[in-house]
Each structure stands twice: as C-alpha cells, then as structure tokens.
C-alpha positions as CSV (number, residue, x, y, z in Angstrom):
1,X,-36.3,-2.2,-1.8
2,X,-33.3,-2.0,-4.0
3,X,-30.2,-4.1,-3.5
4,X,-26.8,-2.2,-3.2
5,X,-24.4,-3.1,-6.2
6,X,-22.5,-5.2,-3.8
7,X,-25.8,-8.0,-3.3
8,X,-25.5,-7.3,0.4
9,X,-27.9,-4.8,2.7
10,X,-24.8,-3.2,3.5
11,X,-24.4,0.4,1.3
12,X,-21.4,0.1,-0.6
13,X,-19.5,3.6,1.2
14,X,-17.6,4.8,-2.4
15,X,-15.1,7.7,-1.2
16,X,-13.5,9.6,-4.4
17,X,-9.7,9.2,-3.8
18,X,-7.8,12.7,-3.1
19,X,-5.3,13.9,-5.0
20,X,-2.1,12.7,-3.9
21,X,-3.3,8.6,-4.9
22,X,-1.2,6.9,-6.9
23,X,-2.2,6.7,-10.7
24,X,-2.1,2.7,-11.7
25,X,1.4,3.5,-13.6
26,X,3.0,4.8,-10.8
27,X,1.8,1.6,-9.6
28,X,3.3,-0.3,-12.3
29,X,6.5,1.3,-12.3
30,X,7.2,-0.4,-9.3
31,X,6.3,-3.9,-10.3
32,X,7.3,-3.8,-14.6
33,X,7.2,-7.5,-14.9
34,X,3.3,-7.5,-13.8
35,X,3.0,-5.8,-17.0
36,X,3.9,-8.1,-19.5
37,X,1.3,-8.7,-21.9
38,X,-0.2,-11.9,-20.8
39,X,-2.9,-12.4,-23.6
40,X,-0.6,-12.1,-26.6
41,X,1.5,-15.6,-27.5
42,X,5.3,-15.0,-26.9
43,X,5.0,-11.4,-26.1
44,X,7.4,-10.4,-23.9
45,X,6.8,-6.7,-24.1
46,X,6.6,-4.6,-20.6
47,X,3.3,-2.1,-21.1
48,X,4.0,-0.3,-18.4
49,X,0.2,-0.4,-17.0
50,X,-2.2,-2.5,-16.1
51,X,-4.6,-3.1,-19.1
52,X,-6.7,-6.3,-20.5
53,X,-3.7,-7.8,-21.8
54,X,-2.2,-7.8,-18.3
55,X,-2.6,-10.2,-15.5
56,X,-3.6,-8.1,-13.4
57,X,-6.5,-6.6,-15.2
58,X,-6.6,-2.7,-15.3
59,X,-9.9,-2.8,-13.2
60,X,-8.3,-5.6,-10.8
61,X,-5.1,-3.6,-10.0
62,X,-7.4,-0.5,-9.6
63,X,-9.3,-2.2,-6.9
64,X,-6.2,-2.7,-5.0
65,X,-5.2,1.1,-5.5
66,X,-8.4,2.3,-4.5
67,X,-7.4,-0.1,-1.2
68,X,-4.4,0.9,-0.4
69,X,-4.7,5.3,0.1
70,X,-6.9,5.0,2.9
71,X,-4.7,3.2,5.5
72,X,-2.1,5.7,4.4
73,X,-4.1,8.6,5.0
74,X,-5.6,7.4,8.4
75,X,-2.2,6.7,9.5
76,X,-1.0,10.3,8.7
77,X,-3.5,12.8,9.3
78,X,-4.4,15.7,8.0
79,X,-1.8,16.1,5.1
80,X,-0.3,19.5,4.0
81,X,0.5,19.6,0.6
82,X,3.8,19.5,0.6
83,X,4.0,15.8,1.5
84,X,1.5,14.7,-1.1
85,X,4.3,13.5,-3.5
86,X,5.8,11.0,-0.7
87,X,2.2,9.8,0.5
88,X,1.6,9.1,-3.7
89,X,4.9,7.0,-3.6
90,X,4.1,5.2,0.0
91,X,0.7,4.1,-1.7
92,X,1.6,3.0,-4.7
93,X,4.4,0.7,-2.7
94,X,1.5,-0.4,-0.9
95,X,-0.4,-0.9,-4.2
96,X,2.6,-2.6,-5.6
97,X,2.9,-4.9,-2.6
98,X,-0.7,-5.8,-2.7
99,X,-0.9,-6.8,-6.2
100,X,2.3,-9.1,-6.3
101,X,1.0,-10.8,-3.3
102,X,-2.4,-11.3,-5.0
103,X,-1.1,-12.3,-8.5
104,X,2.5,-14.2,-7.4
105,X,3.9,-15.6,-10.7
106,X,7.0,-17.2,-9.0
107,X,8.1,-18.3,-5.6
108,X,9.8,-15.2,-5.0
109,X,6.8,-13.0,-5.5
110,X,6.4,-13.2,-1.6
111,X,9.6,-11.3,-0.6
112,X,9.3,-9.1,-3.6
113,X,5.9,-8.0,-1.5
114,X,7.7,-7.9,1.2
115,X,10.5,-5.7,-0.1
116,X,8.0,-3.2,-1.1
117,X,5.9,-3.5,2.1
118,X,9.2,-2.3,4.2
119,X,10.1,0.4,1.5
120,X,6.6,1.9,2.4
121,X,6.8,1.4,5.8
122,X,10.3,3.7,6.0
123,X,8.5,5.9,3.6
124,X,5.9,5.7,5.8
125,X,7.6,7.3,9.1
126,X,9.5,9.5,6.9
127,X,5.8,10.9,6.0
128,X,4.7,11.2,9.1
129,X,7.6,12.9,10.5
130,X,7.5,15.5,7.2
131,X,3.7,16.1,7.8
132,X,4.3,16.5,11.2
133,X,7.2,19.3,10.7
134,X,5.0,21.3,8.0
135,X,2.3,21.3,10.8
136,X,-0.2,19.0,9.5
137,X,-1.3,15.4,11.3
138,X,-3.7,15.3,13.4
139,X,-1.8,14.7,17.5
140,X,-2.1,11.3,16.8
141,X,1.1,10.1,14.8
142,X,3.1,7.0,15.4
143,X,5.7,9.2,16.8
144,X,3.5,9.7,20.2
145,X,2.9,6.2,20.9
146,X,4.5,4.8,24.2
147,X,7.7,2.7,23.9
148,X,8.3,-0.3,26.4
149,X,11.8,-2.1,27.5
150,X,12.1,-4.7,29.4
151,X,15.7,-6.3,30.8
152,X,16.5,-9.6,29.7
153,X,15.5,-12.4,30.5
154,X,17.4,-14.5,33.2
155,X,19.0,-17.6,32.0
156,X,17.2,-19.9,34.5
157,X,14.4,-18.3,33.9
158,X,11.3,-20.1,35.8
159,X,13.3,-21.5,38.9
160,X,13.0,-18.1,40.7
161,X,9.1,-18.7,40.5
C-alpha cells in the first residue's frame, strides 16, 4: 500500500486555492523587510517576494498562504465577486501575520503580527458585512451570533453569598 507524501496514513486533502488568494507579493508588500536578500553578504536590497535568497523561502511563505484563505473563506461564506478584492487583502494580512510570527527577526516582530492580525480582523467584518449586502454568505456570519451583558460586578463581591 502506498504511503501518502505526508509519511502518515492520513491522505494529504490538497484543495486548489480560488481566485481571490493572495499572490506571495501581495503578501510581501505587507511585510518588505522579510524580503531582504538574506543569502547575499551586505545586501540590503528589498526583492519584494519571497525567493531563495529570502528568509522566508518562496516555498516556506507559500505554505503559509495556502494556510491562511481557508479560515477566511469559512468565516465568510459563499462569496460574490464583488468582495473578492477585500477577502485577497484580509488573507494576505493573515499571510503576513503568520510569516512574521514564524520568522521574527527582532523583538518587535510579535506586535508587528499583531498589528496585521487586527488590520485583518476589521477587514474581516467589513467582508462579511459587504458579502452579506451583495447577497452572498451563507446565514451564518458573525453578525448573527448572540451578544451577552452582564452588570457589574458588586464591589464586595462574595459577601452576599
């Protein structure tokens, strides 16, 4: 019995991505300094996409794309095509965020991730609410789930147990 490619009995599930998924230099455009060639002695040059001279690899960084379009598409729906440009910009943020947190050069690679993670999360809703409009999603947007509140707390809090 063969093996699958990944050396598992698991089948390795490889979805083609759609359309609207971020090409890796819309990727890079949002993280330039990743592309520095790293290979090269006292380069300082920004490629402008991920390559062998980069650090990420080309192939690494494309890993992490290919990760990133799913969760975006399962949290929209259906998508019309009007909103593929936005959902290409919310997963390449994602992208982005991914590959500076697995690749951190500095200390301040960790809220650079997370600077990009919360620009995709507002591009996020503002996805879901244009998909929404132009009469895609599927029912099940963010916009339907149930929202609590609660009063404060009392400042002696336990006592009245």
């Amino acid at each position: 019995m063969p093996v699958p490619a990944g050396g598992n009995d698991l089948p390795i599930i490889v979805e083609d991505p759609p359309v609207w998924a971020p090409t890796i230099e819309q990727v890079a455009d949002h993280v330039p300094y990743m592309t520095v060639d790293t290979v090269t002695p006292g380069s300082q040059e920004y490629l402008g996409v991920f390559n062998v001279l980069t650090t990420p690899t080309g192939e690494q960084a494309r890993r992490l794309i290919d990760a990133t379009w799913p969760s975006v598409q399962a949290a929209v729906g259906e998508m019309v095509e009007q909103v593929w440009p936005l959902a290409q910009t919310v997963a390449a943020l994602r992208a982005a965020a991914a590959i500076v947190r697995a690749y951190p050069r500095d200390d301040g690679d960790l809220a650079r991730a997370a600077a990009l993670d919360a620009r995709a999360d507002a591009d996020l809703a503002r996805l879901i609410a244009a998909n929404d409009a132009a009469g895609g999603g599927d029912g099940n947007s963010l916009d339907l789930l149930p929202v609590y509140s609660f009063p404060p707390p009392v400042p002696w809090g336990d006592s009245l147990l």
